[in-house]
C-alpha positions as CSV (number, residue, x, y, z in Angstrom):
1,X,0.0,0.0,0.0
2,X,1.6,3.2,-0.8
3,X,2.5,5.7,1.6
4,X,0.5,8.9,1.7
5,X,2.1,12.5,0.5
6,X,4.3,14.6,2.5
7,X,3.4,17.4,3.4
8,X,7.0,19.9,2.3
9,X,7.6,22.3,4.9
10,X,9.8,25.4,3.2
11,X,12.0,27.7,5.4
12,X,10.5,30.8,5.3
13,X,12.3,33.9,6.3
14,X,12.2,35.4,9.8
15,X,14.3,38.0,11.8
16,X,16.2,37.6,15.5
17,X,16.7,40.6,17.2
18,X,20.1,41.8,18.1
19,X,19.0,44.9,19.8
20,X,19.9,45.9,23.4
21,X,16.5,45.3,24.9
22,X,16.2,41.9,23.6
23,X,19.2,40.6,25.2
24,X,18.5,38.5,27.7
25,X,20.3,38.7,31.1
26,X,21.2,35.6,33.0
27,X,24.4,34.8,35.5
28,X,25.8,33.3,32.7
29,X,25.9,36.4,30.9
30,X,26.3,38.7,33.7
31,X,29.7,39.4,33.7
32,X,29.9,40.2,30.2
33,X,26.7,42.1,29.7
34,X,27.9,44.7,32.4
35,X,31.4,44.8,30.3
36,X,29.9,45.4,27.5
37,X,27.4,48.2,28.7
38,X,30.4,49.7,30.7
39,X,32.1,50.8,27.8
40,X,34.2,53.2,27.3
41,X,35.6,52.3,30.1
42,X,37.2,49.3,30.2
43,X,40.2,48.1,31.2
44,X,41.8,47.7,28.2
45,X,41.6,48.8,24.3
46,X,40.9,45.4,23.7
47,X,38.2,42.6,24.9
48,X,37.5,39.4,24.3
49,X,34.1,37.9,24.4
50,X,34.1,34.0,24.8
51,X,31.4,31.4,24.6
52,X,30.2,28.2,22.9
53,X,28.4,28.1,19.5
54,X,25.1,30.4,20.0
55,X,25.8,31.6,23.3
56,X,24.8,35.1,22.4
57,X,28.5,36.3,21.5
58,X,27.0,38.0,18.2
59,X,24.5,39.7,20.5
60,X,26.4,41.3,22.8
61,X,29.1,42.6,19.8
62,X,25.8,44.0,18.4
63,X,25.1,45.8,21.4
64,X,28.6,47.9,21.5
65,X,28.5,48.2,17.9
66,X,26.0,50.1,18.3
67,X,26.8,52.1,21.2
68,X,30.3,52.6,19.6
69,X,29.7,53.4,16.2
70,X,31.8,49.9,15.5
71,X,32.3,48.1,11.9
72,X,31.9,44.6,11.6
73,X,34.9,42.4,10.5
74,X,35.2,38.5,10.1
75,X,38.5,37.3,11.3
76,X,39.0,35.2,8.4
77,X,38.6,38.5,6.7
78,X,41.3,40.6,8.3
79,X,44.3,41.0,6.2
80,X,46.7,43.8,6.3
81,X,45.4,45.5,2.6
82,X,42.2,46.4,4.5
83,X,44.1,47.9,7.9
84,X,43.7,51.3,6.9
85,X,40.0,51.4,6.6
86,X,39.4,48.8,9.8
87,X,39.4,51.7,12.2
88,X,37.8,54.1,10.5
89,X,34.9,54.8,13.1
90,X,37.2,54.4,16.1
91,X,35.1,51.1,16.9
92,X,35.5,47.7,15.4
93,X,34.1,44.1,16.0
94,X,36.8,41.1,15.2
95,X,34.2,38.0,15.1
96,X,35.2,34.4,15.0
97,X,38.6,35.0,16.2
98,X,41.1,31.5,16.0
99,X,44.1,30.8,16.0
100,X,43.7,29.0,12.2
101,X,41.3,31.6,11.5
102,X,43.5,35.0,11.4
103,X,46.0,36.4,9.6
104,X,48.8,36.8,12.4
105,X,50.7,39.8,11.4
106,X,47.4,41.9,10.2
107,X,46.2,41.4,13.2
108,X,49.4,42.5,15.4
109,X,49.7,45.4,13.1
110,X,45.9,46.0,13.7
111,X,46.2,46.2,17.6
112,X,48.5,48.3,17.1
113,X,46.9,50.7,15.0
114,X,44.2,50.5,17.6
115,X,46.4,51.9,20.7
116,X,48.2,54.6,18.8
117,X,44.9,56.1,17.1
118,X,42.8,55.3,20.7
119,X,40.5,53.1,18.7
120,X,38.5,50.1,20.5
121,X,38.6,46.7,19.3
122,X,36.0,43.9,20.7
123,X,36.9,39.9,19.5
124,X,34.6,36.9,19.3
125,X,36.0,33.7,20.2
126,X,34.8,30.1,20.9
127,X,38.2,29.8,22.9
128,X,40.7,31.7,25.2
129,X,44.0,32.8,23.5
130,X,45.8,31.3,25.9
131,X,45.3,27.9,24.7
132,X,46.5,29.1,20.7
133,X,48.9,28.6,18.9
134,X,51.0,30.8,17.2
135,X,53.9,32.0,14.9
136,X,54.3,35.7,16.5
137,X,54.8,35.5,19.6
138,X,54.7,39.1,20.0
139,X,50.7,38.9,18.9
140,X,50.6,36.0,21.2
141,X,51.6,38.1,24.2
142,X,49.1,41.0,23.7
143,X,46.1,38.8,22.8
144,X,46.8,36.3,26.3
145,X,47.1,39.9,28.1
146,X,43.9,41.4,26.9
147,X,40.5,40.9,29.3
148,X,38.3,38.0,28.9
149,X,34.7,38.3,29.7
150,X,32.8,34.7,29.3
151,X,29.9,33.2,28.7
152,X,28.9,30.0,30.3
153,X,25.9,27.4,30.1
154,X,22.7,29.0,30.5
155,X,20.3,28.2,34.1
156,X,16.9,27.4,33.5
157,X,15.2,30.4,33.4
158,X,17.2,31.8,31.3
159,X,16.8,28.7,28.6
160,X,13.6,29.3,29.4
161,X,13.4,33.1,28.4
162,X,15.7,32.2,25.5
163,X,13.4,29.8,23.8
164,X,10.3,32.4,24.3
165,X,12.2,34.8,22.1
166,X,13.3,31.7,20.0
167,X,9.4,30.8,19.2
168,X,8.6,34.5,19.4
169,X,11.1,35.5,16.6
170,X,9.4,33.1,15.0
171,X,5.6,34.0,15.5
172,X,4.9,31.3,17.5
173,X,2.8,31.2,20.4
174,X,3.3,28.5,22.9
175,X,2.5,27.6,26.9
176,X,4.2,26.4,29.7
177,X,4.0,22.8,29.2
178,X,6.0,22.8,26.0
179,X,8.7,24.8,27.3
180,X,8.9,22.7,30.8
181,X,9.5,19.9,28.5
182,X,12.2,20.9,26.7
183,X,13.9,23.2,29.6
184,X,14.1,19.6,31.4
185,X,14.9,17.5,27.9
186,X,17.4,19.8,25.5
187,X,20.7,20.2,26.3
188,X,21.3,23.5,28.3
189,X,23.1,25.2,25.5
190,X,21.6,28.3,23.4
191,X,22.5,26.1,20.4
192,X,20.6,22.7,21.4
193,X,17.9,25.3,21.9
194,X,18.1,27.2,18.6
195,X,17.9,23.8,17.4
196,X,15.0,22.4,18.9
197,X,13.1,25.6,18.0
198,X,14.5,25.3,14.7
199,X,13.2,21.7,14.3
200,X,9.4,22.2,16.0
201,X,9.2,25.0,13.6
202,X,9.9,22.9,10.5
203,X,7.8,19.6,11.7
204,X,5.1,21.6,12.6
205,X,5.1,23.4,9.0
206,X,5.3,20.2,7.5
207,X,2.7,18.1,9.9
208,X,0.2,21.5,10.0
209,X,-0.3,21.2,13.1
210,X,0.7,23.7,15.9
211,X,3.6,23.6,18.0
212,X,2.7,22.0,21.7
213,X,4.3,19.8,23.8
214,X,3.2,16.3,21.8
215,X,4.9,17.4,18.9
216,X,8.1,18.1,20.8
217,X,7.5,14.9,22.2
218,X,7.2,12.9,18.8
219,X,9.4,15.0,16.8
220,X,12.6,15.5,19.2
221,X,12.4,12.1,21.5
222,X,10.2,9.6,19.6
223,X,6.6,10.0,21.2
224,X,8.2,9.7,24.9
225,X,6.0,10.2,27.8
C-alpha cells in the first residue's frame, strides 16, 4: 500500500533581534553584559568575548557596535590591505577570532593601529588565546594579556526566556507545558535550543499542526512520555 504525501515544509524567512533590549540577562551572561554596557571604560583597548556556539556572543558585539559606532569584521577576513580602513569609526568588532582563522601579522599590526589612534577593538572567540597557537609570539603576548569576559551554560530560566524569544522571533505562540519539556529535555546550550526551535518549527510546518508539547514529544524524543 503506498505511503501517503508529505506534506513539504519550506524555510521561510524570519528575523532575531540583536538589539539591546532583547538581550537577555542571565548569571551566565552577567559578567559580560555589564562589560559590554560599561564601555568606554574598560580596562583595556581590547576585549575578548568568549562562549560556545550560540551563546549570544553575536548579540552582545551588536550591542557595542551600536553604542560605539563599530564596523563589523570577520577574522577570516582581516588582512593587512584592508588595515587602513578597519578603524575608521574608532570602533571595530573582530568576530570568529582563532588561531587558524586570522591572519597573524594583520592582526598584530591592527592592535597596534588601535592603541596609537585610541580606537577600541571587541573579539569573538569560541576559545581563550591562551590555549593558541602561534607563529608571532609578540601577537601571542598582547592577545593572552587582553580581558576575557565569558559566557557560560545557561540556568533554566534563562533557557527558558531564550526559547520564548526563540518561538517569538518566529511567531509562534506556545504555553508552559512545552517549554517545561524541553527546559528539562534539551541540552542546556543556546544552540541545542536554537535547534530544537529550529526543528518544532519545520515539523510543525510540515505536519500543519501547531507547535505544543506532543509534537516536541514525537518529533525530538520519539513519542516519549
Amino acid at each position: 500500500m503506498p505511503l501517503p504525501p508529505r506534506q513539504l515544509a519550506f524555510a521561510l524567512g524570519h528575523q532575531t533581534s540583536f538589539a539591546r533590549e532583547d538581550f537577555l540577562e542571565g548569571p551566565s551572561n552577567r559578567t559580560a553584559f555589564a562589560m559590554v554596557e560599561r564601555w568606554p571604560d574598560w580596562p583595556d583597548r581590547l576585549l575578548l568575548v568568549m562562549g560556545p556556539e550560540g551563546s549570544g556572543k553575536s548579540h552582545l558585539a551588536s550591542i557595542w557596535a551600536e553604542a560605539a559606532g563599530a564596523r563589523f569584521l570577520a577574522a577570516r577576513a582581516l588582512g593587512e590591505a584592508n588595515l587602513p580602513g578597519a578603524l575608521s569609526t574608532g570602533a571595530l568588532v573582530i568576530e570568529n577570532v582563532a588561531a587558524d582563522a586570522v591572519d597573524e601579522r594583520a592582526m598584530f599590526h591592527l592592535i597596534n593601529l588601535a592603541r596609537e589612534q585610541g580606537a577600541f577593538i571587541l573579539m569573538t572567540a569560541t576559545a581563550a588565546p591562551s590555549g593558541w597557537v602561534l607563529k608571532v609570539p609578540d601577537l601571542a603576548s598582547r592577545l593572552r594579556a587582553m580581558p576575557v569576559v565569558e559566557l557560560g551554560p545557561p540556568d533554566d530560566a534563562l533557557l527558558r526566556g531564550v526559547l520564548v524569544k526563540l518561538f517569538a522571533d518566529r511567531q509562534l505562540a506556545v504555553d508552559e507545558s512545552l517549554l517545561t519539556y524541553l527546559v528539562t529535555r534539551i541540552d542546556r546550550s543556546f544552540a541545542a535550543a536554537r535547534a530544537a526551535v529550529e526543528r518544532l518549527d519545520r515539523e510543525a510546518l510540515r505536519l500543519r499542526r501547531p507547535v505544543t508539547r506532543a509534537l516536541a514529544a514525537e518529533a525530538l524524543h520519539g513519542s516519549e512520555p
